[in-house]
VOTOR-26596 format. One line per 10 residues: number of its first residue (from 1); their letters; for each residue x, y, z of C-alpha. Coordinates in steps of 0.2 Angstrom, whole numbers. Layout:
BEGIN
NUM = A = X/Y/Z | ...;
# end
This chain:
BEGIN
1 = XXXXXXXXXX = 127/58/-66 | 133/57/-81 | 135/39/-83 | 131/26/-97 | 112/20/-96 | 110/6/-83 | 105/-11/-95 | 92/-24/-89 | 105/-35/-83 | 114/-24/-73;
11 = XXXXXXXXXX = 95/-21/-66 | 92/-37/-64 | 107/-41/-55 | 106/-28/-42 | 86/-34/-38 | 93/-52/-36 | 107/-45/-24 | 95/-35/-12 | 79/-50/-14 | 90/-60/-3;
21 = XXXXXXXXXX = 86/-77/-6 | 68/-74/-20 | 71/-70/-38 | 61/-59/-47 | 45/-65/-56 | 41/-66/-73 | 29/-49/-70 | 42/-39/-60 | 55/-44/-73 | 43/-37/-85;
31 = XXXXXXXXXX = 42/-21/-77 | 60/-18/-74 | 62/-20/-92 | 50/-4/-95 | 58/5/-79 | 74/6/-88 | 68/19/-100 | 60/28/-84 | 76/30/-80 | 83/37/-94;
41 = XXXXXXXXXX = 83/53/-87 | 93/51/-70 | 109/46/-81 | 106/59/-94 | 105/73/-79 | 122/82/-74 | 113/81/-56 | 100/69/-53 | 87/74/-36 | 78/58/-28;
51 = XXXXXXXXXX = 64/68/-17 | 57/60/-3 | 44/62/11 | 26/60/17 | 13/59/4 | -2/67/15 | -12/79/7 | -2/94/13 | 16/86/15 | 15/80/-4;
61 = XXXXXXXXXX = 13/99/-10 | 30/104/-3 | 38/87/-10 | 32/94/-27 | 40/113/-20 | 54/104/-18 | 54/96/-33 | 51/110/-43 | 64/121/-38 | 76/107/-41;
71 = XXXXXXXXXX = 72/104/-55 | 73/125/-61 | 90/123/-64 | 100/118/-80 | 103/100/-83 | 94/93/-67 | 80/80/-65 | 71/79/-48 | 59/66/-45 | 47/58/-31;
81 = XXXXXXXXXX = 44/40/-29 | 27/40/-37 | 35/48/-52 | 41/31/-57 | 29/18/-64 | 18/12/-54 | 20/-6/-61 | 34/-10/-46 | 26/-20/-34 | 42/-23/-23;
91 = XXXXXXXXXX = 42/-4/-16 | 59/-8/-6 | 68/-15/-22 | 61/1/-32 | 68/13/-18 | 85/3/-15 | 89/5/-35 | 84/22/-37 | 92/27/-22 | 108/17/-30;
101 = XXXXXXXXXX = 108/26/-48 | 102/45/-40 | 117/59/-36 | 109/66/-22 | 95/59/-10 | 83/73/-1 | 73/71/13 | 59/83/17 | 55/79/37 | 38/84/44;
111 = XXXXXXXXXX = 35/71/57 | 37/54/62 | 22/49/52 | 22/39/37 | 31/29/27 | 46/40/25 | 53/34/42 | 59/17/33 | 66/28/21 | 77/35/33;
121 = XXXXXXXXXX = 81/20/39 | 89/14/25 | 99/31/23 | 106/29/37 | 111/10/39 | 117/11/20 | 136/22/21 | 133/24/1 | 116/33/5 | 120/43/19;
131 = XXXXXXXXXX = 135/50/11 | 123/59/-3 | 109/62/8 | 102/79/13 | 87/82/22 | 75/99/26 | 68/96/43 | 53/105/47 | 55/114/64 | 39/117/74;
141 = XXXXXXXXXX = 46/130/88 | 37/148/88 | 25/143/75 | 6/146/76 | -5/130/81 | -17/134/69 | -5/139/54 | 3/120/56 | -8/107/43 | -2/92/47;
151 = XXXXXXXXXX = -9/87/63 | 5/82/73 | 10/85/90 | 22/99/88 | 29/97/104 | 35/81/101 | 34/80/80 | 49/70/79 | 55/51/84 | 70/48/95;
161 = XXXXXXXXXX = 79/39/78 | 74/52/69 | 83/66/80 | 99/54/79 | 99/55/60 | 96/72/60 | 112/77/71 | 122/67/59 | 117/76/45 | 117/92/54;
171 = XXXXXXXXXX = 137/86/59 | 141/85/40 | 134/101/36 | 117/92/26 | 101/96/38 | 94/111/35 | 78/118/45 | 62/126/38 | 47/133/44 | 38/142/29;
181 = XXXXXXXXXX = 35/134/12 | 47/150/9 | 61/142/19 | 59/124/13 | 62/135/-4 | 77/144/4 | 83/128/9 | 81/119/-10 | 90/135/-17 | 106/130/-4;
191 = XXXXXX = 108/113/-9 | 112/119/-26 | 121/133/-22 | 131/121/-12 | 135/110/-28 | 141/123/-39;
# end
């Protein structure tokens, strides 16, 4: 991103703006005051990754894929949520900030299970999201039953929102569709090649 570290106040300001009408606690002040080291890196990286997507057992392995492989090319720094402190207790003011400070946002789509459907929400409703938001959308047709580990209906795996969303990324040339851990790696490998 290449920009000048973010300070506490410039923080601080931006949890006031999206708390509405609440201020932050004494504790949660505390806490963004440690996160602004945590962060560190996203400035520092010439292409910051924000990773998001289902934290099951199986769905959080290919989040890590994703991140890994991301985070195999020079100057780059993917990250999950999680990878965060775990200090923030306002989750929606911790996505909403890194979201805000992040070059690119990735979704990995599996279902419409989870917590990453509110996730999507905001990527879409929020123009400054949407515009650096790509997501890997896990496609369900002519795969075995038994090979699939997430236990979803695989006929229907998706929401009607979420089929919207993905025809507008698909329109600006940011959805991509997997099977195979080998494709969601095919599909990291893109996105990169598409920033170069």
């Amino acid at each position: 991103m290449s920009e000048d570290p973010v300070t506490i106040n410039e923080l601080a300001e931006k949890a006031d703006e999206y708390l509405h009408e609440t201020t932050l606690t004494p504790e949660e002040y505390e806490a963004l005051k440690q996160s602004v080291a945590e962060l560190t890196p996203i400035f520092s990286a010439e292409n910051s990754y924000f990773v998001l997507g289902s934290y099951g057992r199986p769905e959080i392995h290919r989040l890590q894929l994703v991140k890994d492989r991301l985070n195999r090319q020079p100057d780059a720094y993917a990250f999950l949520m999680v990878d965060i402190r775990s200090e923030w207790t306002n989750t929606y003011l911790k996505f909403r900030l890194l979201a805000d400070y992040t070059d690119l946002i990735v979704g990995v789509a599996e279902h419409a299970q989870g917590g990453f459907l509110v996730e999507q929400g905001y990527f879409t409703a929020l123009e400054e999201y949407f515009a650096k938001t790509h997501v890997f959308k896990r496609e369900y047709d002519s795969l075995d039953v038994d090979s699939i580990d997430t236990g979803i209906d695989i006929d229907n795996p998706y929401s009607g929102m979420q089929t919207a969303i993905f025809e507008m990324l698909d329109d600006t040339g940011r959805l991509c569709q997997w099977k195979s851990e080998d494709d969601l790696v095919e599909c990291a490998k893109a996105l990169v090649s598409g920033q170069k």
